[in-house]
DRENKEZA-521746 format. One record per atom (N, C-alpha, C): x, y, z. Coordinates in steps of 0.2 Angstrom, whole numbers, plus 2048, in hexadecimal, padded with zeros to 3 digits. Each point is the difference from the previous one (the first is absolute). Layout:
<sites>
XYZ ...
</sites>
This chain:
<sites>
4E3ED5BE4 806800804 8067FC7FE 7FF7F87FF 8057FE7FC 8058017FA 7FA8057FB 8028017F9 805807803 800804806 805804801 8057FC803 7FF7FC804 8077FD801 8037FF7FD 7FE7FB7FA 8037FC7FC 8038057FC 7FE8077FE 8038047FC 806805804 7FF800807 806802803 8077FB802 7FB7FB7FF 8087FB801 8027FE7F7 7FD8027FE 8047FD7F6 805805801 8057FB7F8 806804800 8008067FD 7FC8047FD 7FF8067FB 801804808 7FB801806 801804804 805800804 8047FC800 8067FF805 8058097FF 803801804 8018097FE 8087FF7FC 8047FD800 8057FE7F9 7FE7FE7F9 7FD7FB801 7FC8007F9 7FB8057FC 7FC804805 7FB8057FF 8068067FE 803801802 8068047FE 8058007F9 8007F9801 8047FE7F9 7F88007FA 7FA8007FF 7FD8027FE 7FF8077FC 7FF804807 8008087FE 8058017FB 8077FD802 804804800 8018007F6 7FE7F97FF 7FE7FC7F9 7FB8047FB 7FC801804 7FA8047FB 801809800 802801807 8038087FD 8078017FA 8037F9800 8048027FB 7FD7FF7F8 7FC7F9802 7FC7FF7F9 7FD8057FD 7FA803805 7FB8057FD 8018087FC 806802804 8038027FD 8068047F8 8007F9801 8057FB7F8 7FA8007FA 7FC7FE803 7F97FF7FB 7FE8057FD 7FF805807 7FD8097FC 8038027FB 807802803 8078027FB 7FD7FC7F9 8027F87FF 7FF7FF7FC 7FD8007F9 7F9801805 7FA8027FC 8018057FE 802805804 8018087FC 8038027FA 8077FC802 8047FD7F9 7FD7FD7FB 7FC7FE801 7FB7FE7FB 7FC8027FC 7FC803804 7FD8057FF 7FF8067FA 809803803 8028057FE 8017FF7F8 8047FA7FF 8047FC7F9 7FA7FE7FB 7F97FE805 7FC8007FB 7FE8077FC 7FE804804 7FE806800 8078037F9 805801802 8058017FB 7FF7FB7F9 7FE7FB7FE 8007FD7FC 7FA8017FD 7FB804803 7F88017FE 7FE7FC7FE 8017FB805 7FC7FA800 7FB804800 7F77FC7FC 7F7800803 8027FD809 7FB805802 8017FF806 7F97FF804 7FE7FE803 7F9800806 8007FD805 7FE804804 800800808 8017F9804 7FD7FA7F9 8017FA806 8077FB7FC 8058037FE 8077FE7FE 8027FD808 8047FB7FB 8057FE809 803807802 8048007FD 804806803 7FC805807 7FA8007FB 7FC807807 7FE7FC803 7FD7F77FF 7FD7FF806 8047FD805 8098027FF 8057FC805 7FF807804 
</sites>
């Protein structure tokens, strides 16, 4: 019972902050994909050797 209080009163849960969060990772997450795609694709165009656990696929 304490470890839920203590976790509804920290500041991650607060609803402003919790918000400024969201709002942070839905921009990141999808900056990340794109990027890796572009990645991806440029490797693929240069014929790079490629295998399945390259950063590019595993971003």
């Amino acid at each position: 019972m304490r470890l839920i209080q203590r976790i509804s009163n920290s500041t991650l849960v607060k609803s402003d902050n919790l918000v400024h969060i969201i709002c942070i990772l839905s921009v990141i997450g999808p900056v990340i994909t794109v990027s890796a795609g572009f990645w991806d694709a440029i490797s693929h165009l240069q014929k790079e050797p490629e295998f399945f656990w390259s950063p590019s696929h595993m971003i």
